[in-house]
N, C-alpha and C positions, 0 to 999 in steps of 0.2 A: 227233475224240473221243479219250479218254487212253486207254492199253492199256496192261496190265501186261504185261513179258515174264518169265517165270519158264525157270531151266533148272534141272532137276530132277539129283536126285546126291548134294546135300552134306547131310551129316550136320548140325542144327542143334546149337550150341552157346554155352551163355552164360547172361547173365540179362534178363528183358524186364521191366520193369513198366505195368503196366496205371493208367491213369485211372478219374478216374466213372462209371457208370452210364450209360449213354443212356437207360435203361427208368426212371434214376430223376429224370435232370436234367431230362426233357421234362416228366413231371407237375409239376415244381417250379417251372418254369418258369410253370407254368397257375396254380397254388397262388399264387403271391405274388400275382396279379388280388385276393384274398380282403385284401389290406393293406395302403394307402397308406401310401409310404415307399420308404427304399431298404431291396431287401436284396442280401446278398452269399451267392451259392452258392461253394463252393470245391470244387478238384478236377475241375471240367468239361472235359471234350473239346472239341478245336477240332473241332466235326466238321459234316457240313452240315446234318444234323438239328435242332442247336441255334440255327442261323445262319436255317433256316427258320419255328422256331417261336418265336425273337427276331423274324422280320419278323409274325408273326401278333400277336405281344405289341404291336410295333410301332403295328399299325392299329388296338388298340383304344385306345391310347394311351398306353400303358408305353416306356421305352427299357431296352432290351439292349446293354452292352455286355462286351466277354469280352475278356482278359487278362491275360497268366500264367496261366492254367488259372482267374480268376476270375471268375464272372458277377456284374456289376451289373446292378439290375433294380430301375428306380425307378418305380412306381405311383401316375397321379395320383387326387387324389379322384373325379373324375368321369372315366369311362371310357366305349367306346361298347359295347353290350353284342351285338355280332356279331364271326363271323368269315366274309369271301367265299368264295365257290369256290375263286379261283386262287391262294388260301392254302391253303384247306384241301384241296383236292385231292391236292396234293401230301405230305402225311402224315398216317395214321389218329389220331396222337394230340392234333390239332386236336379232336377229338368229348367230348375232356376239360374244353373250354370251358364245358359247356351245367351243369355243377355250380357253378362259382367265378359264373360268370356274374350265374345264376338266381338266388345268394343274394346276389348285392351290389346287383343292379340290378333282378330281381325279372323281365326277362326276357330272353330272348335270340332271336338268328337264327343260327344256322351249317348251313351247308353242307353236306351228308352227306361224310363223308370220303376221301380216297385212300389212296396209300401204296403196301408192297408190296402185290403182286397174290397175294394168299396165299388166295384163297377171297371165302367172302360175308363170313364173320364180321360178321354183324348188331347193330346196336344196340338192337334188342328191349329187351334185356335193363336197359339203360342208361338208355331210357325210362319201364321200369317202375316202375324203381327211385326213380324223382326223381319219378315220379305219386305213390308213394306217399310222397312229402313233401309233399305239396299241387301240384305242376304238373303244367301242361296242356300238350298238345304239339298240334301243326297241322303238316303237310310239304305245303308252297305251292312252284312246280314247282322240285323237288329242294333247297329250304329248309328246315330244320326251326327252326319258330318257338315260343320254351315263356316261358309266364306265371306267374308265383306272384304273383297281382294280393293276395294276403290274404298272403303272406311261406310261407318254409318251414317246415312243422312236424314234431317229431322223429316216428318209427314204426318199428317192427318191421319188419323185410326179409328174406325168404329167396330166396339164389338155388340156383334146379335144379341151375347148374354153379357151379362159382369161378369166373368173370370176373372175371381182373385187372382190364380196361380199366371197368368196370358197379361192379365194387367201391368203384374210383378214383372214380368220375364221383358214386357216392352219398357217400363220405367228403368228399370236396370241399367235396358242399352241404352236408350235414350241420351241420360243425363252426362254423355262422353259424345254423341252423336254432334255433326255438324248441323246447325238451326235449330227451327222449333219445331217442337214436336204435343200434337192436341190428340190427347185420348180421350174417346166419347164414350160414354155406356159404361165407363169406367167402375172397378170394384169399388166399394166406398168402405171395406171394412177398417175399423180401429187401424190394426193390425198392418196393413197399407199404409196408411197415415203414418202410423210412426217409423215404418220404416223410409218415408219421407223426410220425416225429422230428421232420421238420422243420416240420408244423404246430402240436406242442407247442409246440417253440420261440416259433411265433407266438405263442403264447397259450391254442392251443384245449384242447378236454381231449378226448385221446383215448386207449383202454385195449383190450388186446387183439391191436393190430397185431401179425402174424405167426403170430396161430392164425385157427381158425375162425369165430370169433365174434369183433367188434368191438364196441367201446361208444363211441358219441362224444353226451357232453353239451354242447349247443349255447353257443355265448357269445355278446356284446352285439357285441363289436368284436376284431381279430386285429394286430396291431402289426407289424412288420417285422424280421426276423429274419437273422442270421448261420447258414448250415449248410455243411458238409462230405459232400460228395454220396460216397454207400456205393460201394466200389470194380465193376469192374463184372465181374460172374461170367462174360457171355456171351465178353467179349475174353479175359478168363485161361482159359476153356476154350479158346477158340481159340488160341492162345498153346502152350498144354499138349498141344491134339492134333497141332500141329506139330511138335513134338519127335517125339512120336509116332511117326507117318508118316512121319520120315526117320530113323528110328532113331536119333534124337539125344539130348542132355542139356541140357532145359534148365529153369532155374529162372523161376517166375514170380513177381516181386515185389509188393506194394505190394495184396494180393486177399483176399479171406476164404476160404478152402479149406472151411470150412464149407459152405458158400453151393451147393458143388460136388459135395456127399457122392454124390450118385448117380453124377454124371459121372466122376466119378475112381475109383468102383468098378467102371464098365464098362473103363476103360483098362486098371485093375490085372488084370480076366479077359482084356483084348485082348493082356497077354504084358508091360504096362508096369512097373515098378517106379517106384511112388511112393508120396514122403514128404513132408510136410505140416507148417510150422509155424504160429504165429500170424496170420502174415501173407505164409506163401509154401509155394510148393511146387512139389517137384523130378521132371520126368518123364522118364524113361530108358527113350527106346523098342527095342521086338525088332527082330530083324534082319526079322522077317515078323510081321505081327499074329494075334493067334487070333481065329477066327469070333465069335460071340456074336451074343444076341440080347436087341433091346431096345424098350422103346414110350414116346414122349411122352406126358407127363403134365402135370398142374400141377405147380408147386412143393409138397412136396422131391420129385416124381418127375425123370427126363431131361427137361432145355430143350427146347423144339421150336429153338430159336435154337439148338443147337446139333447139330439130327441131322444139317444136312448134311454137316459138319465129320468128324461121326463116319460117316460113309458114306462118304467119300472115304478113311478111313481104312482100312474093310473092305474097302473095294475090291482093296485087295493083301491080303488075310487068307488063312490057311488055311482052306480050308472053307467053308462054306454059313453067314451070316447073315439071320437073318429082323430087321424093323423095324416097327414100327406106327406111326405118326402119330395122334393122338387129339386134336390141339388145330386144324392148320390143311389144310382139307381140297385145299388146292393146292399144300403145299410140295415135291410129289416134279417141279415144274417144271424141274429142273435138274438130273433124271437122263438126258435124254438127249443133256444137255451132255459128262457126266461118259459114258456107256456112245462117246461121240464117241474117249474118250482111250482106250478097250479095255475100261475095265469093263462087267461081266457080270451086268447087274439088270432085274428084272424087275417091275413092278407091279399091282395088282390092289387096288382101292378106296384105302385107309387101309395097305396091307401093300406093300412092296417083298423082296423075295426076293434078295440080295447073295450072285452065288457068287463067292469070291475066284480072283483070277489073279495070275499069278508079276509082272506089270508092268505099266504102262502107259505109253500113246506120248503126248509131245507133242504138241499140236496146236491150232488157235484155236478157242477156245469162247468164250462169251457168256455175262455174270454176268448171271439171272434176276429178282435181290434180295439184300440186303446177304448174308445170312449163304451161300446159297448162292453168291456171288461170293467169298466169305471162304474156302469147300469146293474151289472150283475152282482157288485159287490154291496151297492147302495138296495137293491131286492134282497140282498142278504142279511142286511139291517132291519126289515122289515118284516123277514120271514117268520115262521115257528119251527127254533131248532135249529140247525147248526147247516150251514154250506160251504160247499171248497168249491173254490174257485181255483182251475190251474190253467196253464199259458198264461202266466200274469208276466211275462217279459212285455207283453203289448200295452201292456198298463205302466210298467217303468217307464216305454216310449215316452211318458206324454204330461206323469206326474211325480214331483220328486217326494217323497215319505208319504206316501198317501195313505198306508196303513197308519204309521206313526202318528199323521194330524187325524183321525180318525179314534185311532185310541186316546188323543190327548182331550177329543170328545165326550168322550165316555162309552166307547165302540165297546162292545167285547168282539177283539180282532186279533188276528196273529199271522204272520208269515212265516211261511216253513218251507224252509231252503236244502 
């Protein structure tokens, strides 16, 4: 199995730039099923996520291929409208199928999904949403089978929470659905948004992406389309709290700094100085980070994709930080990877308790999931003395050369395969 080896110390230095989205090219990926043809995403990550949900595209009868950062993705007329277990097992955002599906072929079979092991995080929601377009759902042993034998028809939608993934999965069918259709409570993140963009493109008519309230007026038929996938927020914050954590300077290129506003105002109280242009932005971390405290939210609040990053960060802070978790009720999986190198945390439901220590020791820990494998390797920048990190395949999920932009840093880092 591959292991990262990191030896903690050097101050990062330089500029990285960041690729696509993975939160955006995986629904777009499911998105062009809605439109025989080719199309072309630009800006995609080589990363395994995409290579898995190209094998899913695969078996319903679409080809993926990707290079130079671009994906073709040629849709035939006739598709088959499932996705198996030992495809969908493997990532949650297979469950995005049962929208694109349901509206071209009228029904579908997938899988209930895998992925990280982040909680239950239920599809309830996801279900509901697409009943009240007109289908029917059945779950035959761990299948879920959904009909629109009479087609989809637009309706009024409110969700209790923002669910991205439930938001997604209703937009999908929608913009193929007979009428209109108003989603309320709606997910407002980036990542949504653009994949708005890019079913305009197709053709559809959609209005509202990025607030609360969506409108999408259904069409006859969706065409195939050219897009450039939204840079991806969750890598440039990763990118950003590295600097961070080794008290370094470094610029992150090619990102929306917008997209970041909370995250880079928790840096800025962590002792950071940063500066922000159009399309980059500069992090100059403290010699020691200041405490703070912070809670996951939906978009614009704190990423949950991004606390663990920022908890490795506290881990050397002055002081006492508190954390809430409000989105994945199993992401503190990887604190007692992280208390393995010296940190000092403590948990209790949804709350972690971060008292900061003068250092942390090297030593082998085990990446959980992408973003906490992402935390462990950025604590290993900051440790004394040398850490391995293995199961980094959950780290390839999610970023492409993350070692490589790292050492082009000034990391002392290595992969050993």
């Amino acid at each position: 199995m591959s292991e990262i080896v990191v030896t903690g110390g050097s101050a990062l230095s330089g500029t990285v730039a960041v690729l696509g989205a993975k939160n955006a090219v995986l629904k777009q990926q499911v998105a062009a099923l809605l439109a025989p043809g080719k199309h072309l995403l630009e800006n995609v990550p080589h990363i395994v996520d995409v290579e898995l949900m190209g094998d899913v595209l695969q078996y319903v009868g679409a080809s993926c291929v990707l290079e130079d950062h671009t994906l073709a993705i040629d849709v035939p007329e006739d598709i088959t409208p499932e996705a198996p277990l030992d495809l969908v097992r493997q990532m949650r955002a297979s469950i995005l199928m049962l929208g694109p599906l349901l509206a071209r072929c009228g029904k579908v079979r997938v899988a209930l999904p895998g992925g990280d092991d982040l909680g239950a995080r239920p599809v309830d929601m996801h279900i509901d949403g697409l009943r009240q377009l007109g289908a029917e759902f059945e779950l035959r042993h761990g299948v879920l089978e959904g009909t629109a034998s009479r087609g989809l028809l637009g309706a009024e939608i409110a969700f209790d929470f923002p669910s991205v993934g439930a938001t997604e999965n209703v937009l999908l069918a929608a913009v193929l659905a007979r009428g209109e259709t108003t989603i309320d409570n709606a997910a407002r993140e980036p990542e949504l948004e653009d994949l708005a963009a890019y079913l305009n493109a197709m053709g559809a008519q959609v209005s509202g992406a990025g607030t609360s309230t969506i409108r999408v007026l259904g069409v006859d038929r969706l065409e195939p389309a050219t897009h450039r996938v939204v840079p991806d927020r969750v890598e440039a914050g990763t990118y950003a709290i590295a600097g961070a954590i080794t008290g370094g300077d470094v610029k992150v290129a090619d990102c929306v700094p917008d997209h970041l506003r909370m995250e880079l105002r928790k840096l800025q109280e962590a002792g950071c100085r940063v500066e922000a242009g159009e399309d980059w932005v500069t992090i100059d971390g403290p010699k020691r980070p200041t405490a703070l405290n912070f809670a996951t939210l939906p978009y614009p609040g704190f990423a949950t994709d991004l606390h663990p990053q920022m908890v490795a960060l506290l881990a050397t802070a002055d002081g006492t930080s508190v954390i809430t978790e409000n989105v994945y009720e199993s992401r503190f999986k990887y604190i007692g990877e992280l208390s393995r190198m010296g940190a000092d945390i403590s948990t209790d439901w949804q709350h972690a308790v971060i008292r900061g220590v003068p250092y942390l020791s090297g030593c082998p820990v085990v990446a959980p999931d992408i973003r906490a494998g992402a935390s462990l390797v950025l604590a290993g920048l900051r440790a004394e003395g040398y850490s391995t990190i293995s199961e980094v395949h959950h780290i390839d999920r999610g970023y492409e050369g993350f070692v490589d932009k790292l050492a082009a840093l000034g990391a002392s880092i290595e992969r050993r395969d």
